[in-house]
C-alpha positions as CSV (number, residue, x, y, z in Angstrom):
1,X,109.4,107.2,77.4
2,X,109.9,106.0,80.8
3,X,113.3,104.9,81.8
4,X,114.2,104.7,78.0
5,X,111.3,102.5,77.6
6,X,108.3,103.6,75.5
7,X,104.4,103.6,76.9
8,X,101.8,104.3,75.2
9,X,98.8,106.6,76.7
10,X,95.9,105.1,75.3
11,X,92.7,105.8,77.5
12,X,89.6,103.3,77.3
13,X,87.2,105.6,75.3
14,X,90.0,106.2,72.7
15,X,91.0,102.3,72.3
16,X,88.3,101.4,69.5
17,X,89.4,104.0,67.1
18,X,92.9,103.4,67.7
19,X,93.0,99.6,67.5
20,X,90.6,100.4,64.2
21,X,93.4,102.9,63.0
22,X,96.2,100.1,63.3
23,X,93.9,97.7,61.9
24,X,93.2,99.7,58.7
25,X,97.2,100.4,58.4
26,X,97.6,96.5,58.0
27,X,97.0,96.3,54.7
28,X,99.3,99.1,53.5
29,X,102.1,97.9,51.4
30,X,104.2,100.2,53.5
31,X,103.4,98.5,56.5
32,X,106.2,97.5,59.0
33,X,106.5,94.8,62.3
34,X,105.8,98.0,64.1
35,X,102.0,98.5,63.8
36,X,101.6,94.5,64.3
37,X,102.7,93.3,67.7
38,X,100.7,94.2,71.2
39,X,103.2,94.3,74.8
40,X,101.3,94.1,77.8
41,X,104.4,95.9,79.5
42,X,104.9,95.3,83.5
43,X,107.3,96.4,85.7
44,X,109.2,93.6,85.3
45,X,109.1,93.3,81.7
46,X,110.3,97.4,82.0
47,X,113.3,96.1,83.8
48,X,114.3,93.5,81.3
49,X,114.0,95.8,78.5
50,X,116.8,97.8,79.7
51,X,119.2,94.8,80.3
52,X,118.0,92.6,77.2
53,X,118.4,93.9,73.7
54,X,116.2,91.2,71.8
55,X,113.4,92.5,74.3
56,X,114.1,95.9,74.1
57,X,113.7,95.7,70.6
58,X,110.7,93.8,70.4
59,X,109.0,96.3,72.9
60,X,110.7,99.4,70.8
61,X,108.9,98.0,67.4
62,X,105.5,97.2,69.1
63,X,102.0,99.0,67.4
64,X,101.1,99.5,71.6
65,X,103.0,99.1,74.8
66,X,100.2,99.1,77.1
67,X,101.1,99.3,80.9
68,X,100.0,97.0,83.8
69,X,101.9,98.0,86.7
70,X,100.9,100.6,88.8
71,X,104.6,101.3,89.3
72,X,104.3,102.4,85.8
73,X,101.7,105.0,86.3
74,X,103.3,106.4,89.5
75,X,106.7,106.0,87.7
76,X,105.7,108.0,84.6
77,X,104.2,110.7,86.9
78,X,107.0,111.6,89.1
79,X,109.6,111.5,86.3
80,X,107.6,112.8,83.2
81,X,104.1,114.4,85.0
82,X,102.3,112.4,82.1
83,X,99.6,110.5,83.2
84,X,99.6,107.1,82.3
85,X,96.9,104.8,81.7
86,X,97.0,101.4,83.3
87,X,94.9,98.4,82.2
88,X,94.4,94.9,83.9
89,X,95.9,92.5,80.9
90,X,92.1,90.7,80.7
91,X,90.3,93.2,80.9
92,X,92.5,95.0,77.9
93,X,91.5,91.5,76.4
94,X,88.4,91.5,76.8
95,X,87.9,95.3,75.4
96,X,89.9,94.1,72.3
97,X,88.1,91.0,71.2
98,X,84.8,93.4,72.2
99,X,86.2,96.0,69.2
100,X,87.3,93.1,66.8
101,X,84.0,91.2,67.2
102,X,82.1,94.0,66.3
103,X,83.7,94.1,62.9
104,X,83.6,90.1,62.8
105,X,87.2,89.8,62.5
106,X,88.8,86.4,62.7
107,X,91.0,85.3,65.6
108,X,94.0,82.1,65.9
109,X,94.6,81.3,69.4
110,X,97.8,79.5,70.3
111,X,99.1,78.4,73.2
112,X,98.5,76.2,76.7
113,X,97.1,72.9,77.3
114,X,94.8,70.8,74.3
115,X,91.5,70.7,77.1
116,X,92.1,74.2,78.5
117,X,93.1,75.5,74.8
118,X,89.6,74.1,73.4
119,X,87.5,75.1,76.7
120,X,89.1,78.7,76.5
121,X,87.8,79.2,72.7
122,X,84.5,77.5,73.5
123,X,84.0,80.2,76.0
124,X,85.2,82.9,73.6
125,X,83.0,81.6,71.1
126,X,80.0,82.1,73.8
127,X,81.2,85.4,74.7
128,X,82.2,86.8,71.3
129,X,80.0,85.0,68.8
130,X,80.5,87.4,65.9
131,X,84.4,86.3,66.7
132,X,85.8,83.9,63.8
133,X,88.3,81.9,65.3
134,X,90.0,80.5,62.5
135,X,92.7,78.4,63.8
136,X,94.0,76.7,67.1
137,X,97.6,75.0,68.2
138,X,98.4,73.7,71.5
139,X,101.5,75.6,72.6
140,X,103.7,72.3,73.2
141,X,105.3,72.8,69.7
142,X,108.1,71.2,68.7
143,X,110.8,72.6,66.6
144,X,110.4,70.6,63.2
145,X,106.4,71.9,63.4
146,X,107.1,75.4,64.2
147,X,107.5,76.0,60.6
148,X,104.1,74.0,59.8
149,X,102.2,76.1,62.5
150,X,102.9,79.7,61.0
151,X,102.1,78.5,57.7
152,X,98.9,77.6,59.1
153,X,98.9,81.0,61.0
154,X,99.6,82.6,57.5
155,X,97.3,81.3,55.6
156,X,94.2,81.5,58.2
157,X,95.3,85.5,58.2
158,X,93.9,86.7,61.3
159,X,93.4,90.1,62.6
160,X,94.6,89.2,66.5
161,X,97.1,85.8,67.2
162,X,96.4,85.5,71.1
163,X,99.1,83.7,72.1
164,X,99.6,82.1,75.7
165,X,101.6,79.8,77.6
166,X,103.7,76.9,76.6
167,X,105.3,78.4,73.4
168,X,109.1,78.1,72.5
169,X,110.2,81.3,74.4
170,X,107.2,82.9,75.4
171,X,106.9,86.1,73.9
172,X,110.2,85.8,72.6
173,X,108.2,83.7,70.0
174,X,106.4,86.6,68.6
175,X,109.6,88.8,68.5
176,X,112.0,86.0,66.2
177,X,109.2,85.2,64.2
178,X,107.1,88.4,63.4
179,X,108.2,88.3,59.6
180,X,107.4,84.8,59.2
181,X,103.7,85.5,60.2
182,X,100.8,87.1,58.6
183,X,100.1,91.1,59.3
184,X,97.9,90.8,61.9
185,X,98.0,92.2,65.5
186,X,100.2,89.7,68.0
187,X,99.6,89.4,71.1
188,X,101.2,87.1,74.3
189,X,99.6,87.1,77.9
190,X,101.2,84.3,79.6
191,X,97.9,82.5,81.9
192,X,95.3,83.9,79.5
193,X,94.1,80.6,78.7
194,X,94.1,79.3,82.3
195,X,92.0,82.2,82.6
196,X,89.9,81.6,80.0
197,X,89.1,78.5,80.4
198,X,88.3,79.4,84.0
199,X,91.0,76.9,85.3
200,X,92.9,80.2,87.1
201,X,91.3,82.9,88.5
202,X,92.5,86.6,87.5
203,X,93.1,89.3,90.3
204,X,89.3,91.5,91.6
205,X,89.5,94.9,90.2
206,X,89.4,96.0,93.6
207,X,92.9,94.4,94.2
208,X,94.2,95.2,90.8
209,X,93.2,99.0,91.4
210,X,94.9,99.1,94.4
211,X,98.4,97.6,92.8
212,X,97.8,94.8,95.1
213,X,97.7,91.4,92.4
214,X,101.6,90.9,93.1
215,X,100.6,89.5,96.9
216,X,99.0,87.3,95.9
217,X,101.3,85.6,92.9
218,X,103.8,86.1,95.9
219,X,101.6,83.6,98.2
220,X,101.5,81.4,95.1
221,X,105.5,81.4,94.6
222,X,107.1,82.9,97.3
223,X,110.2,83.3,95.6
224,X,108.5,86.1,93.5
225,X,109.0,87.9,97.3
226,X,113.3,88.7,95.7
227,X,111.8,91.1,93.1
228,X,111.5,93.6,96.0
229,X,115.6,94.1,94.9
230,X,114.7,95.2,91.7
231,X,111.6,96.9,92.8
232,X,114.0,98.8,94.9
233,X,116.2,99.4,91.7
234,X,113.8,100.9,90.1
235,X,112.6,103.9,92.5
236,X,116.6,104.5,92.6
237,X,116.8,104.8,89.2
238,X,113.6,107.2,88.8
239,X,115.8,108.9,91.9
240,X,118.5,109.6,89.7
241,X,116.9,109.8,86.4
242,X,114.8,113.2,88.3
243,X,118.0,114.8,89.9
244,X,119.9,114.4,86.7
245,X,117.0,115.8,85.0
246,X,116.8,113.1,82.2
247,X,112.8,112.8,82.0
248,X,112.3,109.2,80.8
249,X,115.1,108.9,78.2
């Protein structure tokens, strides 16, 4: 628990036979929304699960809160000595398709643009061949279809919904709906498709390594330059949370 906020310590050799563990648990009658959904947990998205309960919630409930932010890993250290491991959101992708394809599991990608949407699976489909994507929707859904599109999701039963941007509520979407979909794994990564279909390019790992991505999505939207405020919130609570000797909770 960091800051009341859960993170799981999941290093690379140990994420096959985990994500296998949670996939096996899936079909257990006694199976709950908690070994379904997958947070890709930044500092940001830390921050808002202390102020907003339908995210905290959805974060408390996930199968794996995997960290992003390197203010995560330094975080975790100072308050808790853990040592956290950190993984760049594609590249934690990438390893997870890797683990489902070798077990030809089927995938539903929804989300983003119709042209970027199809050129994102035909690359997946070239990357991951053994991958049986079973299902695709555009993520400009309106209301009256929402109902149409998890049927669909449902019925097509996959093992991973990769979900993107351009869905009602982003991954707020996952959270109000988890019951009404099928018992797969869930996951939302908000330019994966841009990504995908090689429309946006994703940080070096040079610069991600370094904890250096946010420059440059500051040079693209230079308002993103205010989170220093929270930023600086943040090391003030770890401040307190250490001389009050609270650990993370």
């Amino acid at each position: 628990m960091l800051l009341k906020v859960p993170l799981d310590i999941v290093p690379p050799e140990d994420l096959p036979e985990t994500i296998n563990a949670l996939l096996a648990s899936m079909g257990n009658i006694n199976d709950t929304v908690k070994s379904r959904n997958i947070v890709l947990l930044s500092l940001w998205d830390l921050l808002r699960a202390r102020r907003n309960n339908e995210y905290r919630n959805f974060v408390l409930n996930a199968a794996m809160v995997i960290p992003i932010s390197k203010s995560l890993v330094s975080g975790a250290r100072f308050l808790t000595g853990k040592k956290v491991v950190r993984y760049m959101p594609f590249n934690f992708i990438v390893s997870l398709l890797t683990i489902l394809e070798g077990k030809e599991y089927p995938l539903y990608l929804l989300g983003g643009k119709s042209q970027i949407l199809k050129k994102s699976e035909k690359n997946i489909h070239s990357t991951f061949p053994r991958l049986k994507i079973v299902g695709r929707c555009e993520g400009n859904i309106r209301k009256q279809q929402e109902g149409a599109v998890m049927e669909a999701i449902r019925k097509s039963s996959p093992s991973l919904l990769l979900a993107g941007k351009g869905i009602r509520g982003g991954e707020l979407w996952i959270a109000r709906n988890s019951n009404r979909l099928n018992s797969g794994f869930r996951l939302w990564c908000s330019d994966l498709f841009e990504v995908l279909a090689e429309k946006k390019r994703r940080p070096s790992n040079a610069v991600f390594d370094k904890g250096l991505e946010s420059i440059g999505f500051c040079m693209k939207n230079p308002f993103k330059f205010f989170r220093i405020f929270p930023y600086f919130r943040y090391k003030l609570l770890l401040l307190l949370y250490k001389i009050f000797k609270r650990g993370g909770h």
